[in-house]
N, C-alpha and C positions, 0 to 999 in steps of 0.2 A: 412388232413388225410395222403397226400402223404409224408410231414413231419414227422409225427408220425412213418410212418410205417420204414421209411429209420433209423431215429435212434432207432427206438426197432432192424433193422437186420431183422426185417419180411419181405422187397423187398431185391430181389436179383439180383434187378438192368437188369431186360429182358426189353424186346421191349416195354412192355405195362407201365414201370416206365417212358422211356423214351417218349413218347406217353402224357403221366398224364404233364410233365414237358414242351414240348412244349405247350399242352393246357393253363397250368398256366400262362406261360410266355406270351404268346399270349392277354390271356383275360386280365392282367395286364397290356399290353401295349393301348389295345381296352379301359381301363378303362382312362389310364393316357390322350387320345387323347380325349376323351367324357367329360370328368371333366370341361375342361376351357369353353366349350358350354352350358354343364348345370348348368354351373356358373351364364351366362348369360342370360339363358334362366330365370332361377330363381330369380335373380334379375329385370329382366325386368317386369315381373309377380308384383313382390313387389310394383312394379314405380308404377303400375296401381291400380288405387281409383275407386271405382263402382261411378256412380253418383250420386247426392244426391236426397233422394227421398221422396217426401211430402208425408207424414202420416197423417197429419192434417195441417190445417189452422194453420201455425204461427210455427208446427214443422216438422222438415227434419231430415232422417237420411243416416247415410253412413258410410261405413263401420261396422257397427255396433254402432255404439255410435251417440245420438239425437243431434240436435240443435234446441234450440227454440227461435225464436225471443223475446227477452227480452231487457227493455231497460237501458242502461246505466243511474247514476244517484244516488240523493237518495233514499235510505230504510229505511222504518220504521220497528223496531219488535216489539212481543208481550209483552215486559216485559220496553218499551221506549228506546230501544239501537238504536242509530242514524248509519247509515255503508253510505257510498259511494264507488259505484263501478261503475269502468269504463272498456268497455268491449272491448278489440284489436281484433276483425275480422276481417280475410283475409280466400279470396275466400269461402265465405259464414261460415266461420265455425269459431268461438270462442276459440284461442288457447290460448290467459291469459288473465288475470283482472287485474287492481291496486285496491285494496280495501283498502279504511282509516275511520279505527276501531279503536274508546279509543286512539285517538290524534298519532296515529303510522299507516305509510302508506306499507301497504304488497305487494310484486305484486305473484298474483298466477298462476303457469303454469298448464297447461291441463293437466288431468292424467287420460287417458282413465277407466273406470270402467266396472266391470262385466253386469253391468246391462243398461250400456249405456246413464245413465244419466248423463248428462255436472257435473264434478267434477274438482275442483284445488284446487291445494296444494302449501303453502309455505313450503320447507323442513326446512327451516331455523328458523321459528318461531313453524311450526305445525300446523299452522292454516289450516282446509280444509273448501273451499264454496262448495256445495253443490247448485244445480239448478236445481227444476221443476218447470212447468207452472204455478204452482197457486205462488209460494214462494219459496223464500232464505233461504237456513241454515248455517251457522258457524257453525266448530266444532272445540275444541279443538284436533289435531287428530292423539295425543299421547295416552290423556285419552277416547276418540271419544264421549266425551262429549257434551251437545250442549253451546255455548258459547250466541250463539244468536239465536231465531228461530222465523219461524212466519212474514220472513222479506219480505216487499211488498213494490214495487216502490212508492216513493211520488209523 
């Protein structure tokens, strides 16, 4: 506003303009000295992962998103489509797959979802796994079609 007021000509430049301008300069520098602290304060916050916490037998979650103990291996689904998935967990938690589907081997990376159930995605083919406790889905997941469903470890 002190801006405003100087180029409309409505301050006339008294003690209390002068007053407004120290203040500004001030809290701008109180800002620039606080910035690289709460840089680090905020980042450090980020580093930190709550710990994982058993909901049930076999599932854990943390941060927001589940892991269930599932095991690598093959799948059968409901319609006879054969998959193989092999699952790369480190420190408990399931961050991609290699899936080989229909003679081509995909590897899917973790992509957090709204709802917290274990999802990956190839961007490159489109293909999305999907995983809860009872079964596996494929989807095609351009048209989020199901490609394969009903998939359960052999």
């Amino acid at each position: 506003m002190l801006t405003e007021r100087r180029r409309t000509g409505a301050d006339t430049g008294g003690a209390g303009a002068y007053n407004d301008v120290v203040l500004i300069t001030r809290s701008r520098q109180m800002i620039r000295l606080a910035l690289p602290g709460l840089a680090a304060l905020l980042l450090s916050a980020c580093a930190l992962q709550r710990p994982a916490v058993e909901t049930a037998p076999g599932v854990t979650e943390q941060g927001g998103q589940f892991e269930f103990a599932l095991p690598s291996g093959d799948y059968r689904c409901e319609r006879g489509e054969r998959l193989k998935v092999q699952r790369e967990v480190a420190n408990a938690v399931n961050h991609r797959i290699q899936l080989a589907w229909n003679g081509n081997q995909y590897q899917l990376e973790r992509d957090p979802s709204y709802s917290g159930l274990p999802r990956f995605e190839d961007a490159a083919s489109g293909l999305v796994w999907i995983d809860l406790p009872w079964k596996g889905l494929l989807l095609d997941g351009r048209t989020h079609k199901p490609l394969a469903n009903e998939c359960r470890a052999a």
